[in-house]
N, C-alpha and C positions, 0 to 999 in steps of 0.2 A: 732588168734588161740583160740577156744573156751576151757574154763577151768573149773572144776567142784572139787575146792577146798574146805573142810570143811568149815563150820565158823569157830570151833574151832583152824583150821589152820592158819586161816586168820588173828587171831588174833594176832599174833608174826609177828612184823614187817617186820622182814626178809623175812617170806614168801608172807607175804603181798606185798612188792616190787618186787619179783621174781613171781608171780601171775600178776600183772600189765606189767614186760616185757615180760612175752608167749603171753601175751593177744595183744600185736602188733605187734606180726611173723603173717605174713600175707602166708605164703608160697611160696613167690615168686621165693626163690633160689638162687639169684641175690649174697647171701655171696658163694656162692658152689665156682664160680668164682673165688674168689680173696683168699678163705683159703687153705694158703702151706698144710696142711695134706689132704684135700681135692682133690688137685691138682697134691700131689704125689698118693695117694694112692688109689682115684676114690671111696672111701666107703662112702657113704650119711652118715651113722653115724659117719666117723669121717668130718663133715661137721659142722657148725652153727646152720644151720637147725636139721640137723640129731641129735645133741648132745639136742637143746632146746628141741628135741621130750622125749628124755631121760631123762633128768632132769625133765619135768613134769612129766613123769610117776612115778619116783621117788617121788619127791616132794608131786603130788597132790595127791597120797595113802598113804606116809608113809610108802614105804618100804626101806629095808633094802638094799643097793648098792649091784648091785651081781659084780661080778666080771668083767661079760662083760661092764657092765653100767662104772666103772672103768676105764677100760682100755681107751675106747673110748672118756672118759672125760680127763681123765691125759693127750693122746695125745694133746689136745688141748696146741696152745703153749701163748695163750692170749695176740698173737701177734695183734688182736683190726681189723684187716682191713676190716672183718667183719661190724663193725660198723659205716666205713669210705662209705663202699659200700651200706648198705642199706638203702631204700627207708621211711621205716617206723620209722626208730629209733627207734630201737629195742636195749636196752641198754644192750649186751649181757656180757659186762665187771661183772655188779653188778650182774647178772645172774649165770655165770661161778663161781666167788667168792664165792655166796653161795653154788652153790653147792658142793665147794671143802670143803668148812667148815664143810658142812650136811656131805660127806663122811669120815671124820675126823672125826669127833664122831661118823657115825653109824659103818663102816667097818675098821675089823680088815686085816692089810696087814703081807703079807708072814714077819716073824725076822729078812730076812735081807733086804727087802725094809724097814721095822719100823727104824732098827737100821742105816741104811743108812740117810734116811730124819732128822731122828734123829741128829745125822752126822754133817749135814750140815745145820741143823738150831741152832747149837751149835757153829759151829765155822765160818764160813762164813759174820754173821754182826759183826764179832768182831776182826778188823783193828790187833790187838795183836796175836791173835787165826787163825787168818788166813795165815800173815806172818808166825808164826808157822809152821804151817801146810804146807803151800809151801816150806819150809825148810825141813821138812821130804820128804815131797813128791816129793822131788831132788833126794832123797837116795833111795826112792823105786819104781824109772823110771823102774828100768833094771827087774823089776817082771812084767808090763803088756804086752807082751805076754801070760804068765802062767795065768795069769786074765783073760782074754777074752775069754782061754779055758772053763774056769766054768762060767756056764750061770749065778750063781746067785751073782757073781762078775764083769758083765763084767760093769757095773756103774762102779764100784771103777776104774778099768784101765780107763773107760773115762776120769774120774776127775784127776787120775793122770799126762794123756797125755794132761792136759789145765795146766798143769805146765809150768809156763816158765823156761827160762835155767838158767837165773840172776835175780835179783832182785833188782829194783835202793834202792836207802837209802830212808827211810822215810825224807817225804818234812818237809822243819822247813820254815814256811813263820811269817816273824817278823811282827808283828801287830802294823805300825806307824799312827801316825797321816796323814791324807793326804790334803796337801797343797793346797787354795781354794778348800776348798771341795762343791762339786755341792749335794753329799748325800751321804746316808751311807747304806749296803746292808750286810746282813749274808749271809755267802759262806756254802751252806751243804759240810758239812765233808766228807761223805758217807763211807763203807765200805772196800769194794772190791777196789776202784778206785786207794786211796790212797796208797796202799801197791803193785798193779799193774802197773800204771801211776802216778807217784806222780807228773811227770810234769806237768799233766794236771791242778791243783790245782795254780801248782805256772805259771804257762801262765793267767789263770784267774784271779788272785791277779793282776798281773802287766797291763795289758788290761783295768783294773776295774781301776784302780791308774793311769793312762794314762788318762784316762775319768773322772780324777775327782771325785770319787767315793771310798770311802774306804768299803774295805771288811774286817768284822769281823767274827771270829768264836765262834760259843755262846756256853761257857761251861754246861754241861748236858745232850747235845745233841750226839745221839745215832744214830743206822740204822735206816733209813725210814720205816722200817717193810718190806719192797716189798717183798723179800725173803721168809721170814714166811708167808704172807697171802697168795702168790700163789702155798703156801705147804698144804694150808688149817689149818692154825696155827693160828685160830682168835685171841684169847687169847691175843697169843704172838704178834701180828701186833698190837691189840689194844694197848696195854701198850706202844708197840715203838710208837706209833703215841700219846698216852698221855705225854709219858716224853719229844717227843721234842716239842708240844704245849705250854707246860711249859717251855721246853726251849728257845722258842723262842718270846714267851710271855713276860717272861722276858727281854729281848735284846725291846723289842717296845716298855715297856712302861718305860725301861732305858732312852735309846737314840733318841728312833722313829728309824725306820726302810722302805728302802724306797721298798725292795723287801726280799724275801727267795731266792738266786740264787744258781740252782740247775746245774751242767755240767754233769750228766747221768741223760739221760732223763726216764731209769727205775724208780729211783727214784720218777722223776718228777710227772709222773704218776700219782701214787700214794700218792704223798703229797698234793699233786691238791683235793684230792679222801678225804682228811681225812674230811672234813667238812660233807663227807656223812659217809662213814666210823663210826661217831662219834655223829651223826643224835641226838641217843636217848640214851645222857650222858648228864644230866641235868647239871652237874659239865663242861662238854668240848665243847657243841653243839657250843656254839657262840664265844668259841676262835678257834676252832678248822674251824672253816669257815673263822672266818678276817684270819690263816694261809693260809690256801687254797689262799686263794684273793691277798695275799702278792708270794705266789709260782710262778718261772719266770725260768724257760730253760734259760741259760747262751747267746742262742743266740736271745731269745725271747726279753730278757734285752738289749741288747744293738742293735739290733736293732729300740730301743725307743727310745736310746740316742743320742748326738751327738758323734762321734768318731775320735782320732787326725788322721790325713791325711796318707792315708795310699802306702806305695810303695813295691807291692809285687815282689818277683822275677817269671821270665816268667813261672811258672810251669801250668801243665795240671793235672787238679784234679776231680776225679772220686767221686762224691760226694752219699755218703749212707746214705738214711734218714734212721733213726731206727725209726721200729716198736711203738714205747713206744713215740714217739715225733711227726710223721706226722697222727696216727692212734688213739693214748690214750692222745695225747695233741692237735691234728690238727693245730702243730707249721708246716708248710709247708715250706714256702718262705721265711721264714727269712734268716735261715742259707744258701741259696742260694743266695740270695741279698748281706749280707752279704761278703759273698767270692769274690763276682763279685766286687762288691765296691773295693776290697782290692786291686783288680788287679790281680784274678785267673781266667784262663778259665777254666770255671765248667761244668760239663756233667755229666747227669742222665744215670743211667746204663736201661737195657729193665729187664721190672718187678719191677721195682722201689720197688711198693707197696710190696711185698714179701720178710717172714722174712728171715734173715741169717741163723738162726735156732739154737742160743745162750736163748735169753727169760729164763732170771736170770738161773737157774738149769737144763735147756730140756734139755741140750747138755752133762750133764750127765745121769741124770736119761732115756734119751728118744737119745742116742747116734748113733743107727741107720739112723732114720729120721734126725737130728739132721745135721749129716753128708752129706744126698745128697741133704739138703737146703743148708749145707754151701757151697758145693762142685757149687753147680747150684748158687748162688750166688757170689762168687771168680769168675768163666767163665764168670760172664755174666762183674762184674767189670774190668777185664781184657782185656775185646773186647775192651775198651775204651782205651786204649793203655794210662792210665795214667801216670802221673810220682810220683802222691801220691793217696791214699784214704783216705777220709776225710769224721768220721762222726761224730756222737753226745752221742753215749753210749759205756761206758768199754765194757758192754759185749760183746756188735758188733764187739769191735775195736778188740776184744782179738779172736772171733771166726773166723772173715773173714780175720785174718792175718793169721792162719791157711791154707786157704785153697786158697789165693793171693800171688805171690810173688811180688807186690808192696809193698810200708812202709803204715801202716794204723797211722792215726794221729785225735785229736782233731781236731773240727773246730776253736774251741778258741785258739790250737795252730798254728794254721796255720796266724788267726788273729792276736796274739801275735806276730810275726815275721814279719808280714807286718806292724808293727806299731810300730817297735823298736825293739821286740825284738829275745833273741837267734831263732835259729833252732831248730824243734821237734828234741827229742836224735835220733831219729827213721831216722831222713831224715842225719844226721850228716856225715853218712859216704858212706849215698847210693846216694845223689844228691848235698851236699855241694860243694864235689871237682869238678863239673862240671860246677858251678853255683858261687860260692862265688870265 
């Protein structure tokens, strides 16, 4: 795509890099294909294509976001398949980033989209703040219907209906020495996961300790930023991604460190990301890439390993790659290998590549669409008449349990069970008594 950017534009990195990927959109289309708003909605502007045509014009003049420009960008759910699909490598990820960034400081949004976003970049990476918040937000289930009524609340009733009913107890995983140890690996903490599935933390700790492998968790260490940067919150992602370079900085040149292992692969993502993310921080450029290089998907890791012998029980498992792990990581086969090694019969659902329609915050802020990706994703996981679904991020696990009535489950936990140990809580009462 031919581009007629200032020099003086040129000069700020940022647009410098976002000028370099318009300039390899070739016009082929080939993303129209594979992107869910695209696919639901038939609008070329909420397309790949159609969005980069928008972001140049923005971008290469210097103007001001209008509203439509907006709209069309926020839909975007930076579900990557995009990138997975085209021809040219067109790196549309660092593309979309900035331009949420550029709409963040040029356009002001309606008080209660501000104080919304606001919201939930306030409490959402903060494990404390969050359980909080799901705590209240038990108590103010029985108001969204009257929410949905008013247009400029019907987000808030979103976010209240991804309330779950219960909440397990925050995980306590005791930090031992691990016996013949083969290495040593930091487990991210992460946000959201912890205080929604804390099991999935304590399956990975014991998986990892099975393999020879002690997992540590490296105090200092904060959200991965994901959240905030695809709010267009540079600022604030940069900072997350400097405090845990330092935190994990620290823990390598402690110990030595043989991976970052990451079990939501939203995260993943984007800690993969900080060595660009962090490009031109004369202070973080070259730790912030050995982190990158150390970052490792839960099943990316132990597919490199050896693993003790595993005997699963007979289940039929409906495997969901996330968006953020076969598209923003092109971890594909692992966690499939994986399963099958254990002794699961695994099956790809049809549409594979297309999101659930979770992608960290869409499934409040963008809760219409949001809905007939999950709705169109649970049917399509269902045809496969599973007896569990099994995939690689919270947020998948928490949106397609919505809209399935199978059990959604880690893949780590699924591996945890075929390797010793318990049952996901999930499958405990819905398949144990037929099986155990």
């Amino acid at each position: 795509m031919q581009t007629r950017f200032p020099a003086e534009a040129l000069a700020d990195p940022a647009m410098a890099v976002s000028e370099a990927v318009i300039r390899k959109c070739v016009h082929c289309g080939f993303c129209t294909a594979t992107c869910p708003t695209y696919v639901l909605l038939g609008d070329e502007l909420d397309s790949p294509r159609g969005r980069i045509y928008l972001i140049k014009e923005m971008l290469e003049n210097g103007r001001k976001p209008t509203a439509d420009v907006v709209k069309h960008i926020d839909r975007c759910l930076s579900c990557l398949s995009c990138m997975t699909t085209c021809p040219s490598g067109v790196n549309y990820m660092h593309l979309v980033d900035h331009a949420r960034a550029y709409i963040e400081r040029e356009y002001r949004r309606p008080w209660h989209a501000r104080l919304l976003r606001r919201t939930l970049a306030a409490v959402l990476p903060y494990p404390r703040r969050f359980r909080a918040a799901l705590v209240f937000g038990r108590l103010a289930r029985p108001a969204i219907p009257l929410l949905r009524r008013i247009r400029p609340l019907r987000a808030v009733a979103a976010m209240l209906s991804l309330v779950p009913g219960r909440l397990e107890p925050a995980p306590r995983i005791a930090q031992r020495p691990t016996p013949n140890r083969k290495g040593r690996v930091v487990l991210l903490q992460g946000c959201a996961e912890p205080v929604l599935r804390p099991g999935i933390r304590e399956a990975t700790v014991r998986v990892l300790d099975r393999a020879g492998f002690e997992a540590v968790l490296a105090p200092g260490e904060g959200c991965c930023g994901a959240l905030v940067h695809h709010l267009g919150r540079e600022r604030q992602s940069l900072d997350a991604a400097r405090r845990n370079v330092d935190a994990w900085t620290a823990e390598i040149e402690r110990a030595g460190l043989d991976a970052i292992v990451i079990t939501a692969s939203g995260c993943g993502t984007t800690i993969k990301d900080y060595g660009f993310m962090l490009r031109e921080d004369p202070a973080y450029a070259e730790k912030a890439a050995r982190v990158s290089a150390l970052a490792k998907d839960i099943t990316e890791f132990l597919a490199a390993i050896e693993l003790p012998a595993a005997g699963a029980p007979g289940l039929r498992v409906a495997y969901h790659p996330a968006c953020s792990l076969q598209h923003g990581q092109r971890v594909k086969l692992e966690p499939v290998k994986l399963l099958v090694g254990a002794g699961y019969d695994v099956h790809l659902p049809e549409e594979a590549h297309l999101c659930c329609g979770s992608a960290g915050t869409y499934n409040i802020l963008h809760a219409d669409i949001a809905d007939r990706l999950g709705k169109r994703k649970g049917a399509s996981l269902e045809r496969l008449e599973p007896d569990v679904i099994a995939t690689g991020n919270i947020g998948c696990a928490t949106q397609i349990a919505r809209y399935a009535g199978t059990p959604v489950v880690h893949v780590v936990e699924l591996l945890d069970w075929a390797t010793g140990g318990p049952p996901p809580p999930q499958l405990r009462h819905h398949i144990q008594r037929r099986i155990l």
